[in-house]
C-alpha distance (Angstrom), angle and dihedral (degrees) to the residues before:
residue distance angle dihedral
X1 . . .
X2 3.83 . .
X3 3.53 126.6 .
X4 4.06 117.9 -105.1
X5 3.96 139.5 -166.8
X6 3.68 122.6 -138.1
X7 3.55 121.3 -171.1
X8 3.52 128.0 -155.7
X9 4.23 122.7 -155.9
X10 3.98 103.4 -139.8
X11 3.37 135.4 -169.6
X12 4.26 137.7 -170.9
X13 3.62 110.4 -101.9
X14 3.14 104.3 -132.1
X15 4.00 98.1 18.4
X16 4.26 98.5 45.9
X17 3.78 86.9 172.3
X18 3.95 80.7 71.1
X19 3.46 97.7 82.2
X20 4.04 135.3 170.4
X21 3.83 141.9 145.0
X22 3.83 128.1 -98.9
X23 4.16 111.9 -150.3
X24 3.62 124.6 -153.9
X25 4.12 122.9 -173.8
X26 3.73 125.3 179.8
X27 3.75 141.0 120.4
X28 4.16 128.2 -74.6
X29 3.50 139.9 153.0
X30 4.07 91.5 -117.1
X31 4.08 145.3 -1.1
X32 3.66 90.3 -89.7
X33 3.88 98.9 48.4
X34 3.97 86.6 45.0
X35 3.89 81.9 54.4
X36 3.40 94.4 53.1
X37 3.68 99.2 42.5
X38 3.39 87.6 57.3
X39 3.38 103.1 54.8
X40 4.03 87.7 46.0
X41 3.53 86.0 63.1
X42 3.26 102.6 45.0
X43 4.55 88.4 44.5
X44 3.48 76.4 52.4
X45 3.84 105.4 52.8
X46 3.99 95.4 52.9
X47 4.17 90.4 41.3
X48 3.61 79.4 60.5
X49 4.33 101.0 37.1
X50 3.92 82.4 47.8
X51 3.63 91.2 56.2
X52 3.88 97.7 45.0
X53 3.66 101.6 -111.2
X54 3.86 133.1 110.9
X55 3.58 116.5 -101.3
X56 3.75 99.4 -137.0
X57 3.92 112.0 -178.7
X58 3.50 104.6 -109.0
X59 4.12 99.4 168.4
X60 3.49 127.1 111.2
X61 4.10 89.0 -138.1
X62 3.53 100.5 65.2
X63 3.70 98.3 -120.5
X64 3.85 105.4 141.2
X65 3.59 141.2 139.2
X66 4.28 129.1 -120.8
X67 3.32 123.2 -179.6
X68 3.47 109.5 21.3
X69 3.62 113.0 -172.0
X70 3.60 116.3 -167.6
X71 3.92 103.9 -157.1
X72 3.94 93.5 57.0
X73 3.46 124.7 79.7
X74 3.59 127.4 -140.6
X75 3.87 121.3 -129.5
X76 3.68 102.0 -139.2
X77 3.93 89.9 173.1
X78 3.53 94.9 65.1
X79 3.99 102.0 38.4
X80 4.27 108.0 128.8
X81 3.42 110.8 -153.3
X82 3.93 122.2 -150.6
X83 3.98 147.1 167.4
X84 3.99 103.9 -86.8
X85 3.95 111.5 -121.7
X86 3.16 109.6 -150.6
X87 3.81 99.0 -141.6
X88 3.78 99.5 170.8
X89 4.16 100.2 39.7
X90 3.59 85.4 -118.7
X91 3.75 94.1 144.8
């Protein structure tokens, strides 16, 4: 599996002039699966804010989610989704 970048358009909910971009990098067997996985992870992330507890990334993938801020929404119909270069040799 190779590693992939998803990023997400978002926008202030109740300022949408306020505007930004919400990355996502992890591994998955295609663009749409990296998609997906994404979006898991992020469904995941406020399940667990709602709740009260810390979602801690506990996948083997590396699909998590950092800095979730609950008054902007994510615009999941926009989201490109490309091979991550690794630019620095972070990883």
């Amino acid at each position: 599996m190779r590693r992939y970048e998803v990023d997400v358009p978002i926008h202030h909910a109740t300022d949408p002039e306020r505007r930004g971009l919400h990355v996502f990098t992890g591994r998955a067997a295609g663009e749409s699966e990296a998609l997906a996985a994404a979006h898991n992870a992020y469904d995941w992330a406020v399940q667990q804010k709602s709740a009260g507890r810390l979602a801690s990334d506990g996948s083997s993938d590396g699909w998590a989610v950092h800095g979730l801020r609950p008054d902007w929404v994510l615009d999941w119909h926009k989201a490109t989704v490309k091979a991550w270069v690794n630019p620095n040799s972070l990883m």
